[in-house]
N, C-alpha and C positions, 0 to 999 in steps of 0.2 A: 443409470443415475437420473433422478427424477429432480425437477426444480423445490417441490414441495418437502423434499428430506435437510432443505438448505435451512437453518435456525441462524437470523441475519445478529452479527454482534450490536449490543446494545441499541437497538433500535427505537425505544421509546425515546430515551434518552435525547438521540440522534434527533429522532422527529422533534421533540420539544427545543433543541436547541435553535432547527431551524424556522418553525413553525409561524414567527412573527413577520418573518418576511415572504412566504409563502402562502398566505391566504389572499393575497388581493389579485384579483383577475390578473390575467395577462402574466402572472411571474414566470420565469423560468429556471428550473432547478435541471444544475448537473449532475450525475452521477458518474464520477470518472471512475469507478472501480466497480461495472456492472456484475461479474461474477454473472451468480444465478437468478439476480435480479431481486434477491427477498426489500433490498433497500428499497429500490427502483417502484416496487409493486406498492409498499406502502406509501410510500411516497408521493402516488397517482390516486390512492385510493383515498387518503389522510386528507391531501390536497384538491378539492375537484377543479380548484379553477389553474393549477397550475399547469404547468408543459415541460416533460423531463427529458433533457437529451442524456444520452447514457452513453460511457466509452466503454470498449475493452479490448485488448488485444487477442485475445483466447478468441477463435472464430465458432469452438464448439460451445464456450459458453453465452456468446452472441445468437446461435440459433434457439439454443434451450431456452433464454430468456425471451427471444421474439417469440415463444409458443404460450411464454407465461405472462407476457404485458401484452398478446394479440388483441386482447377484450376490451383495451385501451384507446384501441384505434392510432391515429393520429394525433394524437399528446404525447405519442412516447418516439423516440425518433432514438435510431439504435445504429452508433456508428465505429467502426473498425479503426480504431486506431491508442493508439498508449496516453495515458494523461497527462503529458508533459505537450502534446499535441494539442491541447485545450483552445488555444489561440487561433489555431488556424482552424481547428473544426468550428469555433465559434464563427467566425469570420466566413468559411462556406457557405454556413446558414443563416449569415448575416442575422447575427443576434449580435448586437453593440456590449449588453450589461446582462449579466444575468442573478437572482437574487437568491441562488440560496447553491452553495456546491460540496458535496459531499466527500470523499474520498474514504474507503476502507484497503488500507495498505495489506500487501503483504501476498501472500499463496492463499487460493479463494478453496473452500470447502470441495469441489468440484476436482479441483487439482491434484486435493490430497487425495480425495476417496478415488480416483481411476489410477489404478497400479504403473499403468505402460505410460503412465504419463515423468514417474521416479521421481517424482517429489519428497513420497515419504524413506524415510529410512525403516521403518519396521517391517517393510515387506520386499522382497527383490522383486525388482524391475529394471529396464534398460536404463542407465544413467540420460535421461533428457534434460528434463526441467525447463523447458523450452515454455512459457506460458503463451508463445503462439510459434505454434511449431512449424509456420510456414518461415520461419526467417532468422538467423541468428545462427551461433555455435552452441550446441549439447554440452553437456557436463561433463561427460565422455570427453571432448575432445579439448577441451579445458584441464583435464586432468591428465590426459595424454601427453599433451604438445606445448603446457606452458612451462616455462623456465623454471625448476624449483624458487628464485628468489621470490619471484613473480608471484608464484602457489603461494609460497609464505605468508608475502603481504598480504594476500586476498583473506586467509584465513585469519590473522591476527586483526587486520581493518572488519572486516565484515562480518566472521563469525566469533571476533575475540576470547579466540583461541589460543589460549596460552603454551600451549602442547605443539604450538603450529609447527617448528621447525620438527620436532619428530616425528609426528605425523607423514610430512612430507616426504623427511627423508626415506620413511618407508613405501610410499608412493611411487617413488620416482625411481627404488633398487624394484621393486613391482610392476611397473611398465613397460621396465627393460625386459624381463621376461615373457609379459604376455599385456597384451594395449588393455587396459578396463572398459566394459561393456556394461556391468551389469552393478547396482546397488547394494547387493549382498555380500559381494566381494570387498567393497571399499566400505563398510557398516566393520566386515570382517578385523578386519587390517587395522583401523583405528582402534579397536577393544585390543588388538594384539600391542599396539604399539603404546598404548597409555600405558602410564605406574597405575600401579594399583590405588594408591590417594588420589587418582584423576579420577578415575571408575565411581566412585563412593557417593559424588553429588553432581547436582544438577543432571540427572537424567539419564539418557541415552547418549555414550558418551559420543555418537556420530552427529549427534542434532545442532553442534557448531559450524561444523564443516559441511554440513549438510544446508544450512543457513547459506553459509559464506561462498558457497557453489551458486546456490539459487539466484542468490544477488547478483551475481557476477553475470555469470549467465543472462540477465534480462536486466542489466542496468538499471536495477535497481535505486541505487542511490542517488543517480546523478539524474534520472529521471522525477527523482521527487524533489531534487535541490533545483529541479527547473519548476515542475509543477503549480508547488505550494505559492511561490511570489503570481505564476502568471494565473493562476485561479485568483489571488486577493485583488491581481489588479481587475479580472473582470467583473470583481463584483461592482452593483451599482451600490450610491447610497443606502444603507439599510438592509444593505444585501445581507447575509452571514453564511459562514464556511463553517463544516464539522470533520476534522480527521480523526479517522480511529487509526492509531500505531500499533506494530504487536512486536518491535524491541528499540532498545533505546538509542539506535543509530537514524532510526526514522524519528521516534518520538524529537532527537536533540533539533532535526532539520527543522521540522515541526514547531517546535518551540523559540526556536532563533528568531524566524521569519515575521512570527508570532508577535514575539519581544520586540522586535527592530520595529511592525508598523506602532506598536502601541506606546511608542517612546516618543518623549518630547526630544526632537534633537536641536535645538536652539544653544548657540552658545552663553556658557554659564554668565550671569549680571543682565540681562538686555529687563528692560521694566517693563517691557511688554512684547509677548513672544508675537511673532510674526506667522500667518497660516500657511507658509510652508512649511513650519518648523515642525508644527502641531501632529500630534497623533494623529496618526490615519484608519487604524483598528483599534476597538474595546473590547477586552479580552472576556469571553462569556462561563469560561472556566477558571475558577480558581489551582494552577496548574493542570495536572493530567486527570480525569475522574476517571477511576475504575470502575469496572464491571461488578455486580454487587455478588453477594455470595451465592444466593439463589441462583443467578443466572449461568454462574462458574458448574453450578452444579447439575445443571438441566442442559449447559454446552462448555463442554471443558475445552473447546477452542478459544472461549471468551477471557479464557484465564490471565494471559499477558497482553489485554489490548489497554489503550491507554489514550482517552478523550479528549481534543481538545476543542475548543471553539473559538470564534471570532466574530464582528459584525463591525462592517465596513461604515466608519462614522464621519471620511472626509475625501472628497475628493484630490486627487496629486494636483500639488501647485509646483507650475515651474519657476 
């Protein structure tokens, strides 16, 4: 798997959103979702005077990308760790603010294209989904060893799967016979266990549970419900934030965080609002922008991502 086969979502886009607070010497842009680095690379190349630290937990897509920002030198600083960490890895490298932070959610091009990694459902491979496979619990053993209630929930919350309780139940009469190892088997099991009116839309009908596995497995959520607020608070003045979502459990987290800084919270009648009250983000998207049609058609990854932006306009008053 070669870094150059990676086609980064929406990327113009991306660059122009952040683009005004990145050209004055000395900025520093994150990239908490390195992947294969396509962001990363433009973003050094776009920017000359900027300096991008990059996160990621994937240690194989950490090396791929130091071979493709090596030309960079020392402007690109590439560190091991998940984007909910932002704060303290800012704080290692003692960087107080930094002006421009990216984020691209979700399973990185990389993840899906290597088979033994079991992210996709179209192809069997070992149930992992592990996006740093030095640490955590497998899908496998998630599907092994958790309580049916427990399954249920995951599927209905994360891959709002409406099917969830059948599904499961057929999982867990299927355990008891033989432990699940491998993709092909639980891809199987879900097409056996749907109605036939489940089968007919939205897809593959495994691509829920298959979601609602991945999430689980690398905490997902509750890594972005930390994220998103401690990336806005590191921005400085002027700074701006760009997240691309690809479904609308991430997009909602997204948009919350979004809406909370860009709101006046002063209480109703006061004649003159007081600057704690005051918005703290001005929102640089008018909701989510999509991927245009061309680009759906040149990368059919790009199809459910979903844009937002921001640009930090006040500092927190206590």
């Amino acid at each position: 798997m070669t870094a150059t086969r990676h086609v980064p979502v929406m990327l113009d886009r991306c660059l122009r959103l952040l683009a005004p607070a990145l050209e004055e010497p000395g900025a520093v842009v994150v990239d908490c979702t390195l992947g294969l680095g396509g962001h990363s690379e433009a973003l050094l190349s776009t920017f000359p005077a900027a300096r991008l630290v990059a996160l990621d937990r994937d240690k194989e897509a950490l090396r791929l990308s130091g071979e493709r920002l090596a030309p960079y030198g020392d402007r690109a600083t590439l560190v091991h760790a998940v984007y909910d960490e932002l704060p303290d890895v800012l704080d290692r490298l003692s960087i107080p603010r930094v002006q421009g932070v990216l984020f691209d959610l979700g399973v990185s091009s990389m993840q899906l294209d290597e088979a033994q990694r079991g992210f996709a459902y179209a192809q069997d491979a070992p149930l992992d989904m592990r996006m740093d496979q030095s640490a955590g619990m497998s899908a496998a053993e998630v599907l092994n060893t958790y309580p049916p209630g427990e399954l249920v929930r995951i599927l209905r919350a994360y891959g709002e799967e409406k099917q969830a309780k059948r599904i499961v139940s057929a999982i867990v009469r299927e355990r008891a016979v033989e432990p699940f190892t491998n993709s092909a088997r639980l891809v199987e099991l879900i097409r056996d266990a749907l109605p036939q009116a489940a089968k007919r839309t939205g897809g593959n009908p495994a691509k829920r549970t298959f979601q609602a596995l991945r999430i689980e497995v690398n905490g997902e959520l509750s890594s972005v419900e930390a994220a998103i607020p401690a990336a806005v608070a590191s921005l400085a003045v002027g700074g701006r934030i760009a997240v691309l979502a690809y479904h609308s459990l991430e997009d909602r987290l997204v948009k919350q965080v979004f809406a909370a800084g860009a709101a006046n919270t002063a209480p109703p009648g006061l004649p003159v609002v007081p600057e704690r009250y005051q918005p703290r983000l001005k929102l640089l998207t008018r909701g989510a922008e999509l991927p245009t049609e061309d680009e759906v058609a040149e990368n059919r990854r790009a199809a459910p991502a979903r844009l937002r932006g921001a640009e930090r306009i006040r500092e927190d008053v206590r």
